[in-house]
C-alpha atoms as one frame of an Amber mdcrd trajectory, in Angstrom:
protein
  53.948 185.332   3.656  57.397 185.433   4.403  56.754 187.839   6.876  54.620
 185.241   8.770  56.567 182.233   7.905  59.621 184.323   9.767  57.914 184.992
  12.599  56.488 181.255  13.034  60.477 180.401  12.986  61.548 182.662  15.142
  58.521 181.851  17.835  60.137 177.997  17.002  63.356 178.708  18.233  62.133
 180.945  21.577  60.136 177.473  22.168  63.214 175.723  21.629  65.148 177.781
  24.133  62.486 177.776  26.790  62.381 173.602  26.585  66.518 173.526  26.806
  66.061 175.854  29.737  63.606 173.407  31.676  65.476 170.132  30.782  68.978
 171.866  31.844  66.850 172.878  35.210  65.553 169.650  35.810  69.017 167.989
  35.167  70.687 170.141  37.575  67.770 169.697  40.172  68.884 165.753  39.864
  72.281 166.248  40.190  72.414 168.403  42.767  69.535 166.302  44.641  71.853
 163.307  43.929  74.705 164.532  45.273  72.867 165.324  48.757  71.813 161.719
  48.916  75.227 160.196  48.257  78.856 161.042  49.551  80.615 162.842  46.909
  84.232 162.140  45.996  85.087 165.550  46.003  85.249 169.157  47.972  81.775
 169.732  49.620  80.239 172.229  47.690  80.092 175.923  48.626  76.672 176.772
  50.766  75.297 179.781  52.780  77.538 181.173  55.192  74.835 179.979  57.548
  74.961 176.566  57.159  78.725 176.412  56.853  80.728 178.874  58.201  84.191
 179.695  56.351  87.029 177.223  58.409  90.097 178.228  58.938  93.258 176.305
  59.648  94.945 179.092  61.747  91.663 179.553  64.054  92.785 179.702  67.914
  89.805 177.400  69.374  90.502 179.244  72.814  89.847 182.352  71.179  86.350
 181.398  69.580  85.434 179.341  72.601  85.954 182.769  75.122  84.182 184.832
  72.552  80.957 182.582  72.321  81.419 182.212  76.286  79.569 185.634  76.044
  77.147 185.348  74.056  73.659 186.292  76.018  71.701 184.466  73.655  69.375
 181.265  75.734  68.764 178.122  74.819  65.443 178.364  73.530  66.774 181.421
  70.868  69.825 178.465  70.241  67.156 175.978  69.479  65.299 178.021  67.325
  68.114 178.900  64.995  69.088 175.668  64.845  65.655 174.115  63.643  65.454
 177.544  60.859  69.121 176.956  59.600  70.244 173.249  59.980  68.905 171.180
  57.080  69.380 167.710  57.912  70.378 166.725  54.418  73.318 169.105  54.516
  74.732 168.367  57.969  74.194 166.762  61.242  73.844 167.028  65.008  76.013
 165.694  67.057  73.130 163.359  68.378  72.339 162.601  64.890  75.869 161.762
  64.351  75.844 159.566  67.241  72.976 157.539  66.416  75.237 154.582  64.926
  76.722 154.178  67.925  73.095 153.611  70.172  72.931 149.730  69.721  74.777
 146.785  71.343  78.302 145.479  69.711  78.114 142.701  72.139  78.763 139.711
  69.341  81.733 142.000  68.446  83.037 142.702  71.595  82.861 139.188  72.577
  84.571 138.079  69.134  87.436 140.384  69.737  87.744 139.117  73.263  87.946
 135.325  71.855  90.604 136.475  69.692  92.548 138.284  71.990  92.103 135.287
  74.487  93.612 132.703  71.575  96.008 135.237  71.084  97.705 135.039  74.224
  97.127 131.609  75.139  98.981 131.073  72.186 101.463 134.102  72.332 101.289
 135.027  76.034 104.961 134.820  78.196 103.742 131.782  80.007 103.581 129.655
  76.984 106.824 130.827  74.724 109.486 131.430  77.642 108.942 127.411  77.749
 109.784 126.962  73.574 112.262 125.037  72.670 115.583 126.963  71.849 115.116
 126.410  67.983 111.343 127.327  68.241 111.905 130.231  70.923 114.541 131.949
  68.583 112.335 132.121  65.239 109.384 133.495  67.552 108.753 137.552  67.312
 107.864 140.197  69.682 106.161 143.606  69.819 107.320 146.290  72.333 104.735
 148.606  73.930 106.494 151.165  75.741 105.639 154.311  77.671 106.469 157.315
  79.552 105.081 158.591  82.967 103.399 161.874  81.246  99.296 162.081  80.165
  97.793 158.893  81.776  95.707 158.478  78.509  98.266 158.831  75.818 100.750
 157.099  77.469  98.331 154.135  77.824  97.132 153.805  74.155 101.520 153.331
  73.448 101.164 150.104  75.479  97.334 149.368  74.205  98.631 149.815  70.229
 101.662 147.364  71.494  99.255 145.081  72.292  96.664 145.067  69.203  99.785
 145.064  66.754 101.259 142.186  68.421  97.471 140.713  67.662  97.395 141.461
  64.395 101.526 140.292  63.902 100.794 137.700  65.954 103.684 138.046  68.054
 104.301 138.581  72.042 103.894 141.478  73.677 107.056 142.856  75.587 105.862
 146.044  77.788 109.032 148.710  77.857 110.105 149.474  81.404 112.478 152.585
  82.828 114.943 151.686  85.165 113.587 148.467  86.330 109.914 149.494  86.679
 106.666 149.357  84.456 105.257 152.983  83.667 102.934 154.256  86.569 103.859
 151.017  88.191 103.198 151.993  91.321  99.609 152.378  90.561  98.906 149.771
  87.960  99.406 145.755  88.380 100.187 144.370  84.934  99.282 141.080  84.105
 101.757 137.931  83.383 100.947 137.819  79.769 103.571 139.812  78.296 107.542
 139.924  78.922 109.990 142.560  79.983 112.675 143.834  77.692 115.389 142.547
  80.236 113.839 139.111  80.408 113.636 138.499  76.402 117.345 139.499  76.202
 118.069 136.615  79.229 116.199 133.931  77.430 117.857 135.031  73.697 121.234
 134.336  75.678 120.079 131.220  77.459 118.645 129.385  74.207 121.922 130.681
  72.635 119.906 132.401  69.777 123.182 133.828  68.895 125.724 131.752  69.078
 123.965 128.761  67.940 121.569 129.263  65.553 123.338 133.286  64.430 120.376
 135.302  65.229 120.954 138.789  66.561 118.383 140.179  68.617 117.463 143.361
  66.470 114.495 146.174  67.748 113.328 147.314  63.977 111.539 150.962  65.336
 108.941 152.989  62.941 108.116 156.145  64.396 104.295 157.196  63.583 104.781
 160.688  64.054 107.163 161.154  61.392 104.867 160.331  58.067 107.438 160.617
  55.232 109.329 157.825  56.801 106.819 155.645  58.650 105.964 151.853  56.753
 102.208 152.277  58.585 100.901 152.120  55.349 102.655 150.977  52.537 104.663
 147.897  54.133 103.697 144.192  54.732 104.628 143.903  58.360 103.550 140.426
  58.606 106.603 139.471  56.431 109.280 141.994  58.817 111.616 139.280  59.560
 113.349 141.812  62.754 113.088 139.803  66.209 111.627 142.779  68.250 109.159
 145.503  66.594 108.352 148.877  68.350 105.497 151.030  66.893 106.564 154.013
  68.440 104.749 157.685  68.797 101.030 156.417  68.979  99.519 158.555  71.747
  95.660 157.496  71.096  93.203 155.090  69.218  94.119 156.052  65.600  97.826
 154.933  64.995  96.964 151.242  65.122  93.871 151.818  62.874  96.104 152.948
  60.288  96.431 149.611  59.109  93.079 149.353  58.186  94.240 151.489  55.073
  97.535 149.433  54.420  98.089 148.683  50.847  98.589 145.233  51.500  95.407
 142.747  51.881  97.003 140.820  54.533  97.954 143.501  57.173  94.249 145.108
  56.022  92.752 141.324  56.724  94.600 141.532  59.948  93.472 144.603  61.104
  89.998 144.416  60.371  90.084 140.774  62.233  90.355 143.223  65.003  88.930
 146.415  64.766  85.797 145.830  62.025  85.386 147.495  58.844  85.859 151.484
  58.856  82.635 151.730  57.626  80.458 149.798  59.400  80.330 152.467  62.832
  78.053 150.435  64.014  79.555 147.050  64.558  82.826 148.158  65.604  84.256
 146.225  68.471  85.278 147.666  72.014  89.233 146.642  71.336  91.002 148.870
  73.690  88.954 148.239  76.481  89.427 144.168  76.103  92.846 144.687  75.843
  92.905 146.727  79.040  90.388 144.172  80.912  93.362 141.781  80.324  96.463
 143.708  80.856  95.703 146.251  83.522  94.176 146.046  87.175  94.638 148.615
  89.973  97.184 148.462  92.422  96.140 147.073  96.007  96.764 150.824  97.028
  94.500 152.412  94.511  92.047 149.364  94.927  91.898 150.422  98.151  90.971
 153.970  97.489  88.062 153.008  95.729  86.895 150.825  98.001  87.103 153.537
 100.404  84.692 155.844  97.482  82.435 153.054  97.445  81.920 151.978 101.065
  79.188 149.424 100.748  81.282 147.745  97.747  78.453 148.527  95.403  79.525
 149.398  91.980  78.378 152.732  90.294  75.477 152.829  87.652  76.773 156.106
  85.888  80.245 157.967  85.712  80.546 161.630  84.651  83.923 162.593  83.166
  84.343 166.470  83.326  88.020 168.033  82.310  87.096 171.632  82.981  91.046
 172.967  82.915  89.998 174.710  86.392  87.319 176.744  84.579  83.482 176.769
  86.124  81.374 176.665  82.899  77.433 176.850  83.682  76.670 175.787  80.400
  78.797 172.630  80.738  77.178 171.901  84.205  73.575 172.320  82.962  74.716
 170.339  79.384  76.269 167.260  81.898  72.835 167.923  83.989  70.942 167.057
  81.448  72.747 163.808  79.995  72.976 162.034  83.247  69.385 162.624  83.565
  68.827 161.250  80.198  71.125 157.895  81.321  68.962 157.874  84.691  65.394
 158.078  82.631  66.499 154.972  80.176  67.539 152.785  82.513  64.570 152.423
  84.357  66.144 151.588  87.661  63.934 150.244  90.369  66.565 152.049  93.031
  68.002 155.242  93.000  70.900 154.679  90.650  74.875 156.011  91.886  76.360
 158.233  89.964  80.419 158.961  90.223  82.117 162.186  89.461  85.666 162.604
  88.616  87.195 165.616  86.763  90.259 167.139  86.646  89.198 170.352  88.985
  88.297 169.032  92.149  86.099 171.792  92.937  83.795 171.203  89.928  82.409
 167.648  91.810  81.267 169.482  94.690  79.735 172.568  92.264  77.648 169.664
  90.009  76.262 167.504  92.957  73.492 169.619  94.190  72.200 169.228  90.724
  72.522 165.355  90.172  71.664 164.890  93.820  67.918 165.396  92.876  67.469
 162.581  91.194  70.730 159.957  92.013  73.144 159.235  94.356  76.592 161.210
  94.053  79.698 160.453  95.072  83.344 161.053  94.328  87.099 160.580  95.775
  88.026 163.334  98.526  91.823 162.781  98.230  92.223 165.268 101.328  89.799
 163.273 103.208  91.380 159.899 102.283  94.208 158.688 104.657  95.252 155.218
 102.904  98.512 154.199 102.032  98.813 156.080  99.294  98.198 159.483 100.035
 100.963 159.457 102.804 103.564 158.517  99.773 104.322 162.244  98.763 107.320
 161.156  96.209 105.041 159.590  93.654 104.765 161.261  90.771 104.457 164.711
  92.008 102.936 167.118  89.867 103.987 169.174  87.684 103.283 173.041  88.318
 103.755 173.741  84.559 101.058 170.871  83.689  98.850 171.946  86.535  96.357
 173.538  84.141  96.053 170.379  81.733  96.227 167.627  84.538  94.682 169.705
  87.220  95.988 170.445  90.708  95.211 167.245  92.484  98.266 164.948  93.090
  99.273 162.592  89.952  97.793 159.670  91.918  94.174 160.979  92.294  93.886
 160.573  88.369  94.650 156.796  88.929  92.375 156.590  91.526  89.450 158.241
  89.753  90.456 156.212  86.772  89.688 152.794  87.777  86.867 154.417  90.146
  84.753 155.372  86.734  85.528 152.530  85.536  83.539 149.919  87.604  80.483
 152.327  86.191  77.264 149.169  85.167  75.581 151.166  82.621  77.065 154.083
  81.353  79.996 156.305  81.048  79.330 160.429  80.313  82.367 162.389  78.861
  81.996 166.407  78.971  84.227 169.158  78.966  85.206 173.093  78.966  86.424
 172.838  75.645  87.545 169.069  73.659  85.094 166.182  74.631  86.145 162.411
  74.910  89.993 162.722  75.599  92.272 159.564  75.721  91.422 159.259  78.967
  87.658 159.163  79.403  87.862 157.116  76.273  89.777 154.375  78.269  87.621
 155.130  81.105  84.367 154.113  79.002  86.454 151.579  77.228  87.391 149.669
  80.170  83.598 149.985  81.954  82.347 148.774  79.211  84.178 146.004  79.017
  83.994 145.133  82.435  80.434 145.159  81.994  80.228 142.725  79.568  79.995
 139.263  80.894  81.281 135.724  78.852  77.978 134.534  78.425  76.431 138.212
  78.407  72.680 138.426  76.062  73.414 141.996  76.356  75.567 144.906  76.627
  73.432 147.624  78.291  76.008 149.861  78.405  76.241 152.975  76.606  79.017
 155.919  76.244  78.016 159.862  75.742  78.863 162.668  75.123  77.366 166.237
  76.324  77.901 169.150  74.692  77.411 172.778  75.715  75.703 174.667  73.169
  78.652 177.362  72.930  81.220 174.257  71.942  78.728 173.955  68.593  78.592
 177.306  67.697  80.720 176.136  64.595  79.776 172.571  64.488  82.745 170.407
  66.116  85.457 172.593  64.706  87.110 172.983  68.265  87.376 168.786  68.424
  90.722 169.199  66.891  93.633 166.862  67.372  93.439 162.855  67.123  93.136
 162.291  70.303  89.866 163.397  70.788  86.786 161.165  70.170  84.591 163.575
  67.589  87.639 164.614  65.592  87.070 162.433  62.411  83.541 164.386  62.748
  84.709 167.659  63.105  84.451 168.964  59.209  81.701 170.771  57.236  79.033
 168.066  57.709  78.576 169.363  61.597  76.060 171.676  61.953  76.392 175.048
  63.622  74.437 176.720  66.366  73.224 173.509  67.488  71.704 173.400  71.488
  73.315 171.356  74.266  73.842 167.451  72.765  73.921 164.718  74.922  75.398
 161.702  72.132  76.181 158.225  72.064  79.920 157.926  71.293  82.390 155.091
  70.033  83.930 152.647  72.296  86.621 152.566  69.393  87.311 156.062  68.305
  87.341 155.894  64.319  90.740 156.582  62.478  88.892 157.471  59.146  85.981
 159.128  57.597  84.303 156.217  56.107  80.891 157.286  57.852  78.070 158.925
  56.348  78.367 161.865  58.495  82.339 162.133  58.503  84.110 164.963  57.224
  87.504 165.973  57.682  88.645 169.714  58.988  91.562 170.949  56.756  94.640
 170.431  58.958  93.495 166.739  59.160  93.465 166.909  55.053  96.564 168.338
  55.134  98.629 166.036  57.608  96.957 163.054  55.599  98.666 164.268  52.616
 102.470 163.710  54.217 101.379 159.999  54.636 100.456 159.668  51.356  97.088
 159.733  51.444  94.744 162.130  48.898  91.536 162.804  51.142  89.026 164.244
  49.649  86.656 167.244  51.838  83.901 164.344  52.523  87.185 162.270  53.587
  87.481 159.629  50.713  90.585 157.930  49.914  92.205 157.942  47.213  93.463
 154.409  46.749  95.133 154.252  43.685  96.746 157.520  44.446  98.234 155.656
  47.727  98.621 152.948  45.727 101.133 154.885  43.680 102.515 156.410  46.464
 103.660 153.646  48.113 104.878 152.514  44.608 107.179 155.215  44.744 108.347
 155.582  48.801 111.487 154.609  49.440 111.744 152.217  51.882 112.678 152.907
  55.335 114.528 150.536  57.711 115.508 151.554  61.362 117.087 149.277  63.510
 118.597 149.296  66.780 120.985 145.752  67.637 119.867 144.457  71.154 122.401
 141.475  71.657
């Protein structure tokens, strides 16, 4: 008997062990399927080398782009790894990605450009060089100033300028060097904003000074150097310096940075403008209403396009390609394949005109053959052209040691092609050799857009993408590093690898964060968030109360410079 009694105990506790077993299993199964479902807090979990291949900060993008160059493998072998590997719950495409941005933000747009209308009826030089002294000598002013280097990061200095000065709701001064706006001689800026030199004549005239003891002080905060910028942890609303420069923001994410301040009304302010991080999908086209208001070609570049364009008739599509003088088939049968995409949904009843600019002349005259089946090419022949501006051999000559980033054309082509792609109707395509949607084909697709987009529009039939050779994905969007390039916030472990050519809808506004569902951060970003103050996690979560403390704890930072 107690033979048998034993053994009925000890077959008890094996039963007991088996059911702990299969609760603990299905526990874990629920976890684990939770986690997939929502967007953890913390480090993405380790999974198969296949999936997710190791990343690692010191990788030399050049390197791993040459060596998948030559791979031999085709597309349909690409495709077919991609559909056995990628699992959709663990990462994304870049078209899957890109699906937020497929619908209209026309109610957006058109808020933003309400705002930014009010803003400079209200703010705009017209209206306070006429204040009285007293008024005139309270009022506050945001410089936007730029150098004569990269057309697109130069630009987004004066655009981030102008949306502070939105959300500070002061004027807009734009810097100038020696007398003359930055690529001046190519650009006609509007009369909405002052000069530097004509501020400092009407402080003296209304006797700011000397009657009511107001110095005209510039207080400068340099974005590029985190541990001292105020980006974050300072109420600029309440700076009580006459002048403010924002300086060091070369692209769309310094003035987004605000959307993360610690104070609710600079974050109130800046989502008045740019939308809620998280919401990709309703996020305004800011840059490009800024631009339609600030920036028009010069009669000599307006010319040049004219000249493009001969019967006046604006483009349907423009194709962005910065190649860096290399002739990629891939990327020509990837672009191939997008602008037929654009040409299939727009259902043209003509045969829609498609413009080409890139930063390798020869690559327009290698790609047309292929377009030419099924649109109308054309493109600006600057050695054909024999306007006034291509006899002017002292503007900005190029630089031989930039040849191979700007290209060999003469610095006023880029101008030229610049406002050329931007009179595009329906659609803007941005590919590349190696990093996709740079500053500049983001303002090119920026200002199209909002060009496109009329008052009383029902509308906006306009779309931006993306293509993709399949060699750029062989390790997800790892190679879209730095902030300047459209995918970046993108670019962690949520991007699949091995994924076949993408053609993508893409942000009008770049995002600055990873509030998305398919956002991940690579590890330099993590990293260089960290000297700001900000704790991001590997799905790109912030930390707020670690900011919070931060910010607590930063000493504050005040640099001046005394105008007058």
């Amino acid at each position: 008997m107690k033979h048998g009694g034993s053994r009925r105990r000890r077959l008890s506790v094996q039963t007991m062990l088996v059911v702990f077993v299969i609760c603990s299993a299905g526990v874990g199964l629920l976890m684990t399927m939770t986690m997939l479902i929502l967007r953890p807090l913390d480090t993405p979990p380790n999974t198969s080398a296949d999936v997710f291949l190791p990343v690692e900060n010191d990788v030399d993008s050049s390197q791993l782009l040459e060596e998948t160059e030559t791979e031999t493998e085709s597309e349909s072998e690409s495709e077919t790894k991609t559909s056995t590997v990628s699992n959709p719950k663990r990462c994304a495409t870049v078209e899957e990605m890109g699906e937020d941005f497929k619908g209209s933000v026309r109610e957006e747009s058109l808020k933003v450009r309400k705002l930014i209308q009010r803003h400079f009826d209200l703010n705009g030089a017209s209206r306070v060089r006429n204040l009285p002294p007293e008024q005139f000598c309270k009022h506050g002013f945001v410089l936007g100033k730029a150098s004569e280097a990269g057309f697109g990061n130069e630009m987004y200095k004066i655009l981030t300028g102008a949306a502070l000065s939105v959300m500070l709701n002061r004027s807009l001064i734009i810097g100038q060097t020696r007398g003359k706006y930055p690529f001046g001689e190519y650009i006609s800026y509007s009369n909405v904003s002052f000069t530097l030199e004509e501020v400092k004549h009407l402080w003296r005239r209304n006797g700011c000074l000397k009657k009511y003891g107001r110095h005209l002080v510039m207080r400068i905060d340099d974005f590029e150097k985190p541990p001292q910028t105020n980006v974050l942890c300072s109420n600029w609303r309440k700076w009580e310096q006459p002048i403010i420069w924002f300086q060091g923001t070369t692209d769309a994410v310094a003035a987004q940075f605000f959307l993360k301040n610690v104070h609710p009304e600079m974050r109130n302010a800046a989502n008045d403008l740019f939308g809620h991080p998280e919401s990709l999908h309703a996020r305004p086209n800011v840059f490009g209403e800024l631009m339609r208001v600030l920036i028009s070609p010069s009669e000599d570049v307006e010319e040049a396009v004219k000249w493009v364009l001969g019967n006046g008739v604006d483009p349907d599509i423009s194709l962005h390609m910065r190649m860096l003088t290399n002739r990629s088939v891939r990327a020509v049968q990837a672009a191939v394949k997008c602008i037929r995409k654009v040409v299939n949904s727009l259902n043209l009843t003509s045969r829609p005109k498609t413009v080409i600019v890139s930063d390798t002349p020869f690559f327009a005259k290698t790609i047309t053959p292929n377009i030419s089946e099924f649109a109308e090419v054309l493109y600006f022949d600057y050695k054909a052209f024999r306007g006034n501006i291509s006899h002017d051999v002292n503007r900005l000559p190029s630089l031989e040691f930039r040849a191979k980033d700007w290209g060999p054309a003469p610095r006023w082509v880029a101008f030229v092609d610049f406002f050329l792609a931007s009179r595009a109707k329906h659609a803007v395509v941005s590919g590349a050799f190696r990093r996709v949607g740079t500053t500049y084909a983001q303002l090119i697709a920026a200002l199209a857009a909002a060009n496109s987009l009329g008052d009383n529009s029902t509308d906006l039939s306009f779309s931006f993408l993306s293509s993709f050779q399949s060699n750029l994905l062989t390790g997800g969007l790892r190679l879209q590093v730095g902030w300047g390039h459209v995918w970046n916030r993108f670019a962690g472990p949520l991007s699949c690898h091995h994924q076949p050519h993408q053609c993508a809808f893409t942000p009008l506004l770049p995002p600055a964060w990873w509030d998305g569902l398919w956002q991940s951060p690579i590890p330099r970003d993590i990293n260089r968030l960290a000297a700001f103050g900000v704790h991001l996690s590997g799905f790109g979560t912030v930390d707020e109360n670690r900011l919070q403390s931060f910010c607590s704890s930063k000493k504050n930072s005040v640099k001046t410079s005394l105008i007058i």
